[in-house]
Structures are given as structure tokens and as C-alpha cells.
PyMOL Python script that loads the backbone (N, CA, C, O; Angstrom):
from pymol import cmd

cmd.read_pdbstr("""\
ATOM      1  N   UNK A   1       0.840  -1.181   0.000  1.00  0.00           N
ATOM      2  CA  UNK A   1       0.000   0.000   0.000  1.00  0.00           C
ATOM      3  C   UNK A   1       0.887   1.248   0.000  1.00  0.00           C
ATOM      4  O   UNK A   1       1.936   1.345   0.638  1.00  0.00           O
ATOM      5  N   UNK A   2       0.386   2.138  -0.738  1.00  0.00           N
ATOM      6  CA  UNK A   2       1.519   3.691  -0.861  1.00  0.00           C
ATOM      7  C   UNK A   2       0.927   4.170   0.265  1.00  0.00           C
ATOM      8  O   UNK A   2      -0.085   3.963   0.934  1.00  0.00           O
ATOM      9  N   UNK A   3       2.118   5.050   0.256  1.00  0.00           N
ATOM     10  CA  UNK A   3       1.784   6.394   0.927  1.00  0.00           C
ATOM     11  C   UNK A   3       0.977   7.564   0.920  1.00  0.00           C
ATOM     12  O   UNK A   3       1.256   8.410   0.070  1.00  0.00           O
ATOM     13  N   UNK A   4      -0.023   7.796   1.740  1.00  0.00           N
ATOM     14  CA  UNK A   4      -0.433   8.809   1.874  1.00  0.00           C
ATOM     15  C   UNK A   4       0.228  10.518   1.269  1.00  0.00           C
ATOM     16  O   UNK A   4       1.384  10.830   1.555  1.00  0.00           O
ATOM     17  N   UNK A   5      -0.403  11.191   0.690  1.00  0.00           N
ATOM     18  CA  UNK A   5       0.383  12.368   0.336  1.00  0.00           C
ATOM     19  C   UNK A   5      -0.056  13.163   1.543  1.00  0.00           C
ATOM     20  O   UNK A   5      -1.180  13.082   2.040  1.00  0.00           O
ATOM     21  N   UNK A   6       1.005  14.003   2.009  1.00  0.00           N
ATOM     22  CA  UNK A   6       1.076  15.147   2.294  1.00  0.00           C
ATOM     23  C   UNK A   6       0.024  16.183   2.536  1.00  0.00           C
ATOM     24  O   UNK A   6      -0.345  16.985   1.678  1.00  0.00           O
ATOM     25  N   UNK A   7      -0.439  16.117   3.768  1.00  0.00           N
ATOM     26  CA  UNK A   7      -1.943  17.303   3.450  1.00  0.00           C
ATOM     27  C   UNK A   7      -0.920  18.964   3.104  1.00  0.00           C
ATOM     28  O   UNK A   7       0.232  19.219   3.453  1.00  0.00           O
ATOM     29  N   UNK A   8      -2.038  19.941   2.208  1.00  0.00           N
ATOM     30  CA  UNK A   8      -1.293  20.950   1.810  1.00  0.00           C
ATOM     31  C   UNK A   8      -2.056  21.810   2.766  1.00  0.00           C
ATOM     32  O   UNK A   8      -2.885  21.271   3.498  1.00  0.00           O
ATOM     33  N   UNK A   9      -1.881  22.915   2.817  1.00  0.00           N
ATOM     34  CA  UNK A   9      -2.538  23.737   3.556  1.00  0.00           C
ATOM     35  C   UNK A   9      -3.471  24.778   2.613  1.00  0.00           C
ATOM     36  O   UNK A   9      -2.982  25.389   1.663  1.00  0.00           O
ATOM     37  N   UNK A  10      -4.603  24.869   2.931  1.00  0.00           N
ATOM     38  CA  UNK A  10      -5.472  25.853   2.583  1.00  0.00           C
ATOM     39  C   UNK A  10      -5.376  27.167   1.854  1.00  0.00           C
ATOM     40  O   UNK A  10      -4.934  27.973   2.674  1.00  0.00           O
ATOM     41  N   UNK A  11      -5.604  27.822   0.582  1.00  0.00           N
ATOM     42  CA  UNK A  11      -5.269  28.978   0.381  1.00  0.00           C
ATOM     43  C   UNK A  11      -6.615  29.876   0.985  1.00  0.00           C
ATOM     44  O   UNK A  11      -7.791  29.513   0.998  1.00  0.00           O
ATOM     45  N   UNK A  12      -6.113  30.987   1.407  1.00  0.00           N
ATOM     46  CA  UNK A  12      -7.442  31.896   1.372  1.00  0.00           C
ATOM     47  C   UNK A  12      -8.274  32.620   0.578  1.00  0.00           C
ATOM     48  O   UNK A  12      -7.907  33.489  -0.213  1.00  0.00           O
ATOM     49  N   UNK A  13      -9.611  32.201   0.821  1.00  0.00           N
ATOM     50  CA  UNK A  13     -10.061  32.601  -0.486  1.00  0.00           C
ATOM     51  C   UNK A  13      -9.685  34.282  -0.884  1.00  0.00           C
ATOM     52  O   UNK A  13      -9.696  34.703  -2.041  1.00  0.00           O
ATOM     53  N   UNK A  14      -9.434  34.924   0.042  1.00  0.00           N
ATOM     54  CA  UNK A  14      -9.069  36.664  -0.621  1.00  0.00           C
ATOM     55  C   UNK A  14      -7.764  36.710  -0.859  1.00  0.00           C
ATOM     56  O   UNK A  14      -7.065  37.640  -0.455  1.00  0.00           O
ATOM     57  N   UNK A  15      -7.271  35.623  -1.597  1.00  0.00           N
ATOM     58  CA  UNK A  15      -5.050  35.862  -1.324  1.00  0.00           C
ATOM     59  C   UNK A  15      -5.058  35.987  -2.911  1.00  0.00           C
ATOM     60  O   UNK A  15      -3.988  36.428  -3.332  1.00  0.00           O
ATOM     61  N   UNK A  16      -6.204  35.648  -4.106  1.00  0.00           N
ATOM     62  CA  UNK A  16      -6.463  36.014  -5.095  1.00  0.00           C
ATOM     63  C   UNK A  16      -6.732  37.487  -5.566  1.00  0.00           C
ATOM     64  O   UNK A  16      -6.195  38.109  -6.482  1.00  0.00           O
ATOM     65  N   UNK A  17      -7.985  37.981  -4.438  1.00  0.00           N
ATOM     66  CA  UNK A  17      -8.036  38.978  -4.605  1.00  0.00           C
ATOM     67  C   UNK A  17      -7.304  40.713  -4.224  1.00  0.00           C
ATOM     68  O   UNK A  17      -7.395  41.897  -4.550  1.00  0.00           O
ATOM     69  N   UNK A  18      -6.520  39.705  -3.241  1.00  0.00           N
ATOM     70  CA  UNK A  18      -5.001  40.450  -2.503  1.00  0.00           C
ATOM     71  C   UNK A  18      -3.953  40.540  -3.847  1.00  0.00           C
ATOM     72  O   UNK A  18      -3.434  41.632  -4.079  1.00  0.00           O
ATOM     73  N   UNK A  19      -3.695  39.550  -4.599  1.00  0.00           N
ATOM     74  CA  UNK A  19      -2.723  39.549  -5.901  1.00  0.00           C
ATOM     75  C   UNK A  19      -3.211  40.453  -6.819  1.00  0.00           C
ATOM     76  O   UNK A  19      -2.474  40.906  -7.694  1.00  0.00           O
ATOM     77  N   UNK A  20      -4.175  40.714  -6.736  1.00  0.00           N
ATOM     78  CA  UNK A  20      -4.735  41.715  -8.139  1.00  0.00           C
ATOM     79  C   UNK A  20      -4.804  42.868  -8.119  1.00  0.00           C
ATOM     80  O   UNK A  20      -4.705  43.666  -9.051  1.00  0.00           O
ATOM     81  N   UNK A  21      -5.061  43.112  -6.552  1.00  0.00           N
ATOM     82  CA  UNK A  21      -5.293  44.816  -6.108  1.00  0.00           C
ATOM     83  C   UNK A  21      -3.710  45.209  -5.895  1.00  0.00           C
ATOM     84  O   UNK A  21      -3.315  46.346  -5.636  1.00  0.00           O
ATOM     85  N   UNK A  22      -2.788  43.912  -6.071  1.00  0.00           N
ATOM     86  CA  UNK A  22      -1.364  45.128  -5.469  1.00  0.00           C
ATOM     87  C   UNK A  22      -1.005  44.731  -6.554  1.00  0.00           C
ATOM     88  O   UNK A  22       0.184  44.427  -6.461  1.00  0.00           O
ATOM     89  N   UNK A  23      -1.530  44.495  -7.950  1.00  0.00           N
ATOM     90  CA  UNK A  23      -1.034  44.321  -9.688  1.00  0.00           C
ATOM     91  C   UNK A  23      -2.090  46.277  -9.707  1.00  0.00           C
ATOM     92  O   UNK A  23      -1.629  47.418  -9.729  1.00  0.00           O
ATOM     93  N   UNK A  24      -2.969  45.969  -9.693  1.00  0.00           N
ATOM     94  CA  UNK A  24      -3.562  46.932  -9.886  1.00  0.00           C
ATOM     95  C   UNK A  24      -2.974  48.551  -9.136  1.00  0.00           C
ATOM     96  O   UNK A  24      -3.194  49.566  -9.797  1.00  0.00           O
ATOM     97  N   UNK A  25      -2.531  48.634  -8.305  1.00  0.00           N
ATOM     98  CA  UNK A  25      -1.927  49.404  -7.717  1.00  0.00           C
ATOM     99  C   UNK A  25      -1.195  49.719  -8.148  1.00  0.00           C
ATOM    100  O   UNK A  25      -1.245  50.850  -8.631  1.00  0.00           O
ATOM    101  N   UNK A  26       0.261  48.739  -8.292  1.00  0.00           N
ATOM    102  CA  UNK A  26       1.454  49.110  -9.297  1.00  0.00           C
ATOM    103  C   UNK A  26       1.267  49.803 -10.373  1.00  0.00           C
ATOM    104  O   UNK A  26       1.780  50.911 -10.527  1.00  0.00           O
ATOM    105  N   UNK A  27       0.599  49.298 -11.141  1.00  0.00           N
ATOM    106  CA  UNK A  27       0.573  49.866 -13.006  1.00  0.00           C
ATOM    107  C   UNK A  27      -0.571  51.080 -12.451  1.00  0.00           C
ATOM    108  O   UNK A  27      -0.682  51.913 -13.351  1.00  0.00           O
ATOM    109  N   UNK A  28      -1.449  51.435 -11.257  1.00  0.00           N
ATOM    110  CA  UNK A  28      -1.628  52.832 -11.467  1.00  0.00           C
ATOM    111  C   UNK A  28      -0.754  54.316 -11.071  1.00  0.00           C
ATOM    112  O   UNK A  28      -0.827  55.417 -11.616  1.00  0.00           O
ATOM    113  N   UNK A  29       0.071  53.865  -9.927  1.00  0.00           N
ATOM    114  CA  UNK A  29       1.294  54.667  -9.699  1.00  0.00           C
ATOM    115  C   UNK A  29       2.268  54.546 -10.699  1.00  0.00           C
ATOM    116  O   UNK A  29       2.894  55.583 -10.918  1.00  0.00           O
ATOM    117  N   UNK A  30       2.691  53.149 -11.645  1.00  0.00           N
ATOM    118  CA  UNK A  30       3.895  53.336 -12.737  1.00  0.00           C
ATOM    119  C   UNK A  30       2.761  54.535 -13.485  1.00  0.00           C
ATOM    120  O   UNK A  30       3.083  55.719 -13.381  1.00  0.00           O
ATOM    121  N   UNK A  31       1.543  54.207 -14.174  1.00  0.00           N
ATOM    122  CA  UNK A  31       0.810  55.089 -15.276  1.00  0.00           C
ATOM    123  C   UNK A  31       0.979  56.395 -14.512  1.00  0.00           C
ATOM    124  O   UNK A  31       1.371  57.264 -15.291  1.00  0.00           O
ATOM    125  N   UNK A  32       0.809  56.900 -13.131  1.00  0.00           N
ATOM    126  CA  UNK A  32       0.640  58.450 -12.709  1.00  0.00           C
ATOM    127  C   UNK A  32       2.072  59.021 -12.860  1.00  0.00           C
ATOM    128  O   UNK A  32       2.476  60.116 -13.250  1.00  0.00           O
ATOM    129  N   UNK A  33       2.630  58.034 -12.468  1.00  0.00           N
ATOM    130  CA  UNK A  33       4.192  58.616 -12.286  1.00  0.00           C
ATOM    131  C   UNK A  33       4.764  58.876 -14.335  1.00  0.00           C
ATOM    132  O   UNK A  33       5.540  59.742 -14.739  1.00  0.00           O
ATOM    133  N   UNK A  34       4.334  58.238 -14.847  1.00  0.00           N
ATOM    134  CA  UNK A  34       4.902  58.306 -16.016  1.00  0.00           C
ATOM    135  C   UNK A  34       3.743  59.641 -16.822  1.00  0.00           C
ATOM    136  O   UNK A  34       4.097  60.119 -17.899  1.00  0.00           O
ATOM    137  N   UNK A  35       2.691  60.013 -16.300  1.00  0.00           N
ATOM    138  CA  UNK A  35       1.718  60.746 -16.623  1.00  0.00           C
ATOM    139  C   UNK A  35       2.335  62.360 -16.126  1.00  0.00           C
ATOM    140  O   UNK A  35       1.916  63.384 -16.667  1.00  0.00           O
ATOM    141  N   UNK A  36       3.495  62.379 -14.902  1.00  0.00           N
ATOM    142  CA  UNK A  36       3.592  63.182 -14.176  1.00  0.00           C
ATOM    143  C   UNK A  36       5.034  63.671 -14.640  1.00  0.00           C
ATOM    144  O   UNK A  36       5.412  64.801 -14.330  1.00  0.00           O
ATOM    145  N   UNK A  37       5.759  62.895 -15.312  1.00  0.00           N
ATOM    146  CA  UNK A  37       7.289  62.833 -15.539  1.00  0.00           C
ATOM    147  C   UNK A  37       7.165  64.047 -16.787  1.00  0.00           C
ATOM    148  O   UNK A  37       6.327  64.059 -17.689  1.00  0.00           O
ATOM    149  N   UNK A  38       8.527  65.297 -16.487  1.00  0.00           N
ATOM    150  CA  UNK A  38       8.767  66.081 -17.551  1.00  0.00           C
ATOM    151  C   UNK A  38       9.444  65.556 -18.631  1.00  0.00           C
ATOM    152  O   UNK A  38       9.603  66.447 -19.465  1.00  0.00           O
ATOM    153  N   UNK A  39      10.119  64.044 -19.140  1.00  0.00           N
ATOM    154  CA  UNK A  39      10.059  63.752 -19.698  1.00  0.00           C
ATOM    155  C   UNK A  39       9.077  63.149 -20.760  1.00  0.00           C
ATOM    156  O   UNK A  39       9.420  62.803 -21.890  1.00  0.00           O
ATOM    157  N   UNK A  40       7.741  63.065 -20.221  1.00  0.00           N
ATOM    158  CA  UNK A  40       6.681  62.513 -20.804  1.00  0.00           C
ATOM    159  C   UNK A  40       6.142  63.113 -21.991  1.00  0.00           C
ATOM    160  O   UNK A  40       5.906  64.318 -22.076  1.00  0.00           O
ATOM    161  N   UNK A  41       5.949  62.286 -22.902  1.00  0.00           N
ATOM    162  CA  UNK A  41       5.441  63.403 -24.318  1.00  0.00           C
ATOM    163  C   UNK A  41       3.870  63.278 -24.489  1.00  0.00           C
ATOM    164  O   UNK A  41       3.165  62.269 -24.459  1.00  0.00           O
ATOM    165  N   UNK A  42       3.443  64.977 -24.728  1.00  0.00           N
ATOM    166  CA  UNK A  42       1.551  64.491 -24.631  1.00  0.00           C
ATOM    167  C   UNK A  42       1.426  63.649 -25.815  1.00  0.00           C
ATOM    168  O   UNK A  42       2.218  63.723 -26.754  1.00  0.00           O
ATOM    169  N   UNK A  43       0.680  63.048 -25.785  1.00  0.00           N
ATOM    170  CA  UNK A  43      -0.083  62.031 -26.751  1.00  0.00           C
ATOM    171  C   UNK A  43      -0.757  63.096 -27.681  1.00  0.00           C
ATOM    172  O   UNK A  43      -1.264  64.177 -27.383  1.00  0.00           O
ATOM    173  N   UNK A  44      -0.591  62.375 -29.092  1.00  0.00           N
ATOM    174  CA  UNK A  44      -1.055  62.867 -29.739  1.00  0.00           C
ATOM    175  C   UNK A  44      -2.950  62.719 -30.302  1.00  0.00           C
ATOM    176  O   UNK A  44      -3.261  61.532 -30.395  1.00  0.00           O
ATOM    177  N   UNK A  45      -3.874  63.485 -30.575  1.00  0.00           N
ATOM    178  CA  UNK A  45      -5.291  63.339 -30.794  1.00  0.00           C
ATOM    179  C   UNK A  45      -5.387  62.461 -31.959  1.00  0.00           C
ATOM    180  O   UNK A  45      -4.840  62.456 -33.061  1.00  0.00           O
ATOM    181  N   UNK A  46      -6.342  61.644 -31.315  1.00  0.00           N
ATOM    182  CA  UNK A  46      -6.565  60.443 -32.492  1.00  0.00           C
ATOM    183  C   UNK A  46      -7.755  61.274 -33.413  1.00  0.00           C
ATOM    184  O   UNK A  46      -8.693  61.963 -33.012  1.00  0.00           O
ATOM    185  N   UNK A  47      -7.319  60.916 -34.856  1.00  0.00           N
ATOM    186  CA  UNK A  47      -8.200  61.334 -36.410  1.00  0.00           C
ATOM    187  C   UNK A  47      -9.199  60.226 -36.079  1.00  0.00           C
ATOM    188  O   UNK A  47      -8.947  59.244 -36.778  1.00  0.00           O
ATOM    189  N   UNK A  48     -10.112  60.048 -35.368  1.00  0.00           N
ATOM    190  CA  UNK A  48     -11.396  59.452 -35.776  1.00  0.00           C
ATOM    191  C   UNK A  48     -12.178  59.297 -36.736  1.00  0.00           C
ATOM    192  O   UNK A  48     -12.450  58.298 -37.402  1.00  0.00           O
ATOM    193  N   UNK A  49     -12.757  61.006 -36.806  1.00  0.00           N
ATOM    194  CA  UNK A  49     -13.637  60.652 -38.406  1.00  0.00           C
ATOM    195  C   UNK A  49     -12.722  60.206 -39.380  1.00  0.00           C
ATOM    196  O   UNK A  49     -13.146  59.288 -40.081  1.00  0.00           O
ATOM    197  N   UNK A  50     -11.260  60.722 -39.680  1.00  0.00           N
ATOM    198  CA  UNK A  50     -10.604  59.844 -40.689  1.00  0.00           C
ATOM    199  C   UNK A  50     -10.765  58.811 -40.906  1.00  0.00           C
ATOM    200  O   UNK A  50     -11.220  58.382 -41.967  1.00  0.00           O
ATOM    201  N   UNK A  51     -10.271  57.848 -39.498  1.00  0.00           N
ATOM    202  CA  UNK A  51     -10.115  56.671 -39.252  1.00  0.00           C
ATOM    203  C   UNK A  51     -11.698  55.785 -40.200  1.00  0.00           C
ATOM    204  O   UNK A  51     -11.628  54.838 -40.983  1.00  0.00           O
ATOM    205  N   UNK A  52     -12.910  56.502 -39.757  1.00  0.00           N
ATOM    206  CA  UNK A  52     -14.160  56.298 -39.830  1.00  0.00           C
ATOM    207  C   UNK A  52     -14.289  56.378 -41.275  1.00  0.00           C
ATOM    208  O   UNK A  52     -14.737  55.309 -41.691  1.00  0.00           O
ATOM    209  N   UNK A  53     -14.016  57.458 -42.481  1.00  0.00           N
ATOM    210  CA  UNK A  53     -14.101  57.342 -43.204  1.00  0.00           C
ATOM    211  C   UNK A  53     -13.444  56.443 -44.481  1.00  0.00           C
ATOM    212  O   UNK A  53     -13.817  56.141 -45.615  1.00  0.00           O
ATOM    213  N   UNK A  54     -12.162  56.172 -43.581  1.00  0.00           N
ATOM    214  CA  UNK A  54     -11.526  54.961 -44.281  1.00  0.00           C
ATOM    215  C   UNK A  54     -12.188  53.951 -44.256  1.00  0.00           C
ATOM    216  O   UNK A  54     -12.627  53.481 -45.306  1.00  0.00           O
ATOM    217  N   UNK A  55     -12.426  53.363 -43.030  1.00  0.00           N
ATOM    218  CA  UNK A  55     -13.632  52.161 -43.013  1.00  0.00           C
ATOM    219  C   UNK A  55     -14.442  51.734 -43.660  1.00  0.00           C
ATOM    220  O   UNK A  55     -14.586  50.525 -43.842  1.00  0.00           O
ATOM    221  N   UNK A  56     -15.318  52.819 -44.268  1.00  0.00           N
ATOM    222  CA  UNK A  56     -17.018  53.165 -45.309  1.00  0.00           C
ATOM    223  C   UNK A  56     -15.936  52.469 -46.949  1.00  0.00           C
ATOM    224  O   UNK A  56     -15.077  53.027 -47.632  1.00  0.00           O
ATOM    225  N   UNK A  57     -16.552  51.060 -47.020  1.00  0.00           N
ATOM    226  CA  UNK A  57     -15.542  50.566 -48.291  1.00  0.00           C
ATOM    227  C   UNK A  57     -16.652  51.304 -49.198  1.00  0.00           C
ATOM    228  O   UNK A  57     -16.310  52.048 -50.117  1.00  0.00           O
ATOM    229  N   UNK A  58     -18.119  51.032 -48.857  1.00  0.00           N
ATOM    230  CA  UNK A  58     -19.304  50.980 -50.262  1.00  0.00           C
ATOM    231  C   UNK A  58     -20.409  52.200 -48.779  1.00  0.00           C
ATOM    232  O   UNK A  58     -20.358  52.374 -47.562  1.00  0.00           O
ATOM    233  N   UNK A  59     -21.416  52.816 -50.194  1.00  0.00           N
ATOM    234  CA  UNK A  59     -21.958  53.050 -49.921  1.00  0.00           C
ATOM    235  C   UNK A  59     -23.444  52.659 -50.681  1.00  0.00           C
ATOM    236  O   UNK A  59     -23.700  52.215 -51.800  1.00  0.00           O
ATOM    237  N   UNK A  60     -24.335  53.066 -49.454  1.00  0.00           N
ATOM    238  CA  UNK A  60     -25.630  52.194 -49.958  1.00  0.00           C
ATOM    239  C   UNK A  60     -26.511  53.404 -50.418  1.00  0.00           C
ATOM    240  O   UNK A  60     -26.634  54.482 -49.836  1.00  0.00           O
ATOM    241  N   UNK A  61     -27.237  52.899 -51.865  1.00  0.00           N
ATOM    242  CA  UNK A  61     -28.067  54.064 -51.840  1.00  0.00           C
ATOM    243  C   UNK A  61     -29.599  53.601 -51.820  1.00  0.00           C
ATOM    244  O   UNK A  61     -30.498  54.443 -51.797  1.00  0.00           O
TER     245      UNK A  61
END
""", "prot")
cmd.dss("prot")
cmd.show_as("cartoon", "prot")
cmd.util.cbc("prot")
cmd.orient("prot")
């Protein structure tokens, strides 16, 4: 007869939701800090209707 394995110990169910909020945390202080830096370049405005009118292959009449 084998051996018995090893009991493991229990995770808690909030040690999931503990991993996500200090992921989530990080990347919002890296994003503020990099939002805040005088090296930072503004973003440039996205051409939408361009974008939009490229799209329109046919039109219907």
C-alpha cells in the first residue's frame, strides 16, 4: 500500500483577490508617475472621423 500524500494547507479565499489589487496598484502609480514625468510626451489626438471614413468601403443608396 503507498503512501499517503502530504496534506497541503489551505489557500485563502481573498489571497487572489489580494494579488490583483497590489497588480492593480502598481501599473496605477507606474501610469501616474509616467503621466507626471517632464520627460513625458503628450499624446497625440486620435483622427477618428478619418479613421471612420476609411472604413465606409461601399456606400448604400
Amino acid at each position: 500500500m503507498g503512501k499517503r500524500p502530504t496534506p497541503k494547507k489551505r489557500r485563502a479565499k481573498s489571497d487572489g483577490n489580494r494579488h490583483q489589487a497590489t497588480y492593480e496598484r502598481k501599473q496605477l502609480l507606474k501610469l501616474r508617475n509616467r503621466m507626471n514625468s517632464p520627460y513625458g510626451v503628450p499624446a497625440e489626438p486620435k483622427d477618428k472621423a478619418g479613421k471612420a471614413l476609411k472604413g465606409i468601403t461601399r456606400i448604400k443608396a
